[in-house]
Backbone as numpy.savetxt, mean C-alpha at the origin, in Angstrom:
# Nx Ny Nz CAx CAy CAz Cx Cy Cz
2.52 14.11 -4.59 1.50 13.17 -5.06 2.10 11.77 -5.15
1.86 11.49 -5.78 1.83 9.18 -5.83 1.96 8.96 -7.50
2.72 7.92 -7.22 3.35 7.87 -8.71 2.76 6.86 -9.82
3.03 6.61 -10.76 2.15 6.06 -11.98 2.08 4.52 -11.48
2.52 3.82 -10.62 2.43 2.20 -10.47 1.08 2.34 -9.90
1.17 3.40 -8.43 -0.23 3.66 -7.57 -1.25 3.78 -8.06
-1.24 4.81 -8.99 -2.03 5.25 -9.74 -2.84 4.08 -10.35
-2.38 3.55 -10.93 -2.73 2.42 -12.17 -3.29 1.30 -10.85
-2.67 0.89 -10.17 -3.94 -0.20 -9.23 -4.57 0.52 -8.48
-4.59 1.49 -8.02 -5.43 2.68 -7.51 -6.76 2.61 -8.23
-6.63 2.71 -9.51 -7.97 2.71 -10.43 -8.58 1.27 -10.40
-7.51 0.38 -10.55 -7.52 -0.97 -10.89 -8.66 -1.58 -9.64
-8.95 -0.84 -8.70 -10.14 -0.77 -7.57 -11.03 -0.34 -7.46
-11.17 0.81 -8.48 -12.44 2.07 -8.35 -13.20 1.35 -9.57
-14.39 0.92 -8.84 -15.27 0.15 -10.39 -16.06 1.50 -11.18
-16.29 2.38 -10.01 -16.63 3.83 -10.60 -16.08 4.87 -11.25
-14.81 4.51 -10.93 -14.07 5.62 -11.91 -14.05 5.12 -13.82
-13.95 6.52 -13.89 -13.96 6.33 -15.99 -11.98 6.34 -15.59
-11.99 5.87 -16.81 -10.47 5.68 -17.29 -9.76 7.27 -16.94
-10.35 8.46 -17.39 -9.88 9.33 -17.82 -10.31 10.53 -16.82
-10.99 9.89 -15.54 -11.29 10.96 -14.31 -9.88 10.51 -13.49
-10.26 12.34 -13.11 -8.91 12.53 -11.63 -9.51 12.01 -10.92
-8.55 11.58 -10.01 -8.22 10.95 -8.58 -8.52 12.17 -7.69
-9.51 12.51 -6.66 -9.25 13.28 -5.55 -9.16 12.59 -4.29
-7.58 13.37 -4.45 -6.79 12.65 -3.52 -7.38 12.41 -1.63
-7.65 13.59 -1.57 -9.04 13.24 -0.45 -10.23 12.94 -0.18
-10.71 12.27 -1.40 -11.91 11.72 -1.31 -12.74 10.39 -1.15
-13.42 10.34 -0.01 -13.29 8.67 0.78 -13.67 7.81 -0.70
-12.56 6.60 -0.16 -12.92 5.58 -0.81 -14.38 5.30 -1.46
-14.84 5.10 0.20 -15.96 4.57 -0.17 -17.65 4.96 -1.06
-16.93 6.62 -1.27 -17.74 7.29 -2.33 -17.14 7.02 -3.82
-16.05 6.38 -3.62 -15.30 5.79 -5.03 -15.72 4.91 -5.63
-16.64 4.01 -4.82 -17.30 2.68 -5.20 -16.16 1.62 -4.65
-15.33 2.09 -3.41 -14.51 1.08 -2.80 -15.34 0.00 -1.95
-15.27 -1.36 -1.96 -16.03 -1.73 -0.72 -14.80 -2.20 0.30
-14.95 -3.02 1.13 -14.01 -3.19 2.09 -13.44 -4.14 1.69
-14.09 -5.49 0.56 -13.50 -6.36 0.17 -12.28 -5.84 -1.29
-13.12 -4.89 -1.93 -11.77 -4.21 -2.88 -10.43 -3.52 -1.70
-10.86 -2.86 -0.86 -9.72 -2.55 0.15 -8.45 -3.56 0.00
-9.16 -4.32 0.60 -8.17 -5.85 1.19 -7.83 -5.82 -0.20
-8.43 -6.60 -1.35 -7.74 -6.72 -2.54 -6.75 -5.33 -2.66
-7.12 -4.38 -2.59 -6.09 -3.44 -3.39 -5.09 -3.10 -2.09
-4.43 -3.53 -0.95 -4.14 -3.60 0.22 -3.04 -4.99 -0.89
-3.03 -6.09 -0.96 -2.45 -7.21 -1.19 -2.09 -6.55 -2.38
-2.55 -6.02 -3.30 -2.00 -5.50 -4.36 -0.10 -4.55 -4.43
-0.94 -3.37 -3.24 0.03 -2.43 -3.01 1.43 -3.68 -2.43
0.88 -4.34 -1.54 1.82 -5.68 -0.76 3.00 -5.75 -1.59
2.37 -6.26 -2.85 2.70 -6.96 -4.04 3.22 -6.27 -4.31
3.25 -4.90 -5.16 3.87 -4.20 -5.87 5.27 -3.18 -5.40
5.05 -2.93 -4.00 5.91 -2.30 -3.40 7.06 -2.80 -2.16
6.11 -4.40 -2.47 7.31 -5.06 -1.29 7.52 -4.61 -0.09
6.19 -4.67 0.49 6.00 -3.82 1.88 4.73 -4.72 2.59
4.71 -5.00 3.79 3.90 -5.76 5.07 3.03 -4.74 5.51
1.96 -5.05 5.51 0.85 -3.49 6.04 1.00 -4.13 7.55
1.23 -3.63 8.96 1.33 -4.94 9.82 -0.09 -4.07 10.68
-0.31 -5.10 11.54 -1.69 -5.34 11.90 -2.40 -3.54 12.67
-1.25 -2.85 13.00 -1.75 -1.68 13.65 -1.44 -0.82 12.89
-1.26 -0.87 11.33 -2.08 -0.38 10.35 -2.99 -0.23 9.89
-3.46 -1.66 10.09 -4.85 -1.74 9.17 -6.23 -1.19 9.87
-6.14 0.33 10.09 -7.13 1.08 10.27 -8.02 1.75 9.54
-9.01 2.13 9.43 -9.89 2.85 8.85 -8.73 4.44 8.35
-8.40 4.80 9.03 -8.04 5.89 8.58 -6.57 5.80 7.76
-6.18 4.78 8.04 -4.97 4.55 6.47 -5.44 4.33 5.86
-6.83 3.63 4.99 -7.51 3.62 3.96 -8.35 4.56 3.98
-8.56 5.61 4.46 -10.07 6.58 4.20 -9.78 7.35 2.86
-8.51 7.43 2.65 -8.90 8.06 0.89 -7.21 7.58 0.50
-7.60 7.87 -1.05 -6.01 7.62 -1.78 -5.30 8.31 -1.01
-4.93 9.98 -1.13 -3.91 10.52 0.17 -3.62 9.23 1.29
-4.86 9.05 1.83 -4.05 8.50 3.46 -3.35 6.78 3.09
-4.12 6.17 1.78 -3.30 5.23 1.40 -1.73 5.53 1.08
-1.76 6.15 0.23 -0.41 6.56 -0.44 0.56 6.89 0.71
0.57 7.85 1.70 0.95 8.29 2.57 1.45 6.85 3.45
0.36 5.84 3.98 0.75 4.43 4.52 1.83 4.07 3.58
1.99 3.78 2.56 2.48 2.88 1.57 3.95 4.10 1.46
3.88 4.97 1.74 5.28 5.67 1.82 5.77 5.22 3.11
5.46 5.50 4.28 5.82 5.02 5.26 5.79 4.23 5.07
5.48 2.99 5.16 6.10 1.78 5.28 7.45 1.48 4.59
7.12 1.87 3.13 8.42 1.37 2.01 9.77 2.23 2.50
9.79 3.36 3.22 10.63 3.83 4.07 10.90 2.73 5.72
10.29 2.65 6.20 10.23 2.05 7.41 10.83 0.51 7.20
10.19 -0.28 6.22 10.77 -1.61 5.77 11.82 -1.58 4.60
12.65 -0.94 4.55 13.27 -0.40 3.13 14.95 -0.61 4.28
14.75 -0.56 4.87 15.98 -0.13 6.18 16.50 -1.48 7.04
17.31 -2.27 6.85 18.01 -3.66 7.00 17.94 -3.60 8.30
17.58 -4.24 9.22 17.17 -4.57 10.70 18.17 -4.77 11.58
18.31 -4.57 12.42 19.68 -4.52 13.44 19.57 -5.83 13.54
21.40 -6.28 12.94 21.22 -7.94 13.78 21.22 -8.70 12.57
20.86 -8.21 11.35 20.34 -9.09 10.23 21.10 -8.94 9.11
21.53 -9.87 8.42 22.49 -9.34 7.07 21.51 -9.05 6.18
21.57 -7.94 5.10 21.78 -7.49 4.19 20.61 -7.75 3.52
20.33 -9.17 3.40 19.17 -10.14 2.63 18.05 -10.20 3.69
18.31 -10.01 5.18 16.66 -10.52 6.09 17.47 -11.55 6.63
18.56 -11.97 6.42 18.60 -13.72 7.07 19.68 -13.41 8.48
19.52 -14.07 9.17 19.90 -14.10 10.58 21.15 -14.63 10.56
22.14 -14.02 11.12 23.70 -14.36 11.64 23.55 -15.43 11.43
23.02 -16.48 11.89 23.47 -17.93 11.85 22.89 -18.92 11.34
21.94 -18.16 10.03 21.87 -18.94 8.74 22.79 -19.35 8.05
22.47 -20.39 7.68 23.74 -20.44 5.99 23.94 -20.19 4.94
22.18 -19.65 4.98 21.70 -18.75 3.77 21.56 -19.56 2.65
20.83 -20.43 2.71 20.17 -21.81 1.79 19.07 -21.73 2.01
């Protein structure tokens, strides 16, 4: 499952959920009371919180069709961008910065 940060802006999107209902984890958004503009907001959110780039051949319908397939994106990625880039020191900055 997905851990208490998710969780908490997970809800922080569902104008329909009560405080104190489960999450089913496969159940479309958009029966959640998601619209596409909370997406994007809760999309910049996850951004935010996990320090991760959704990049453009992500942003499909089916990485958002329910919490599962979010959560699942947002693992992959933070695995995928979590991993220092061939070529690049340590920080993101390029051999022949000066790092200023």
């Amino acid at each position: 499952m997905w851990d208490q940060r998710f969780d908490s802006i997970l809800r922080e999107h569902m104008p329909d959920m009560a405080v104190d209902d489960a999450i089913s984890p496969n159940e479309e958004m958009a029966s959640l009371g998601v619209t596409s503009m909370l997406l994007l907001s809760l999309m910049l959110a996850l951004q935010d919180e996990y320090e991760i780039r959704f990049p453009m051949d992500a942003l499909v319908e089916e990485s958002f069709r329910s919490p599962s397939s979010i959560w699942l994106a947002v693992e992959s990625l933070r695995e995928s961008q979590s991993r220092p880039r061939p070529g690049l020191h340590s920080d993101g900055r390029a051999p022949w910065s000066c790092g200023r």
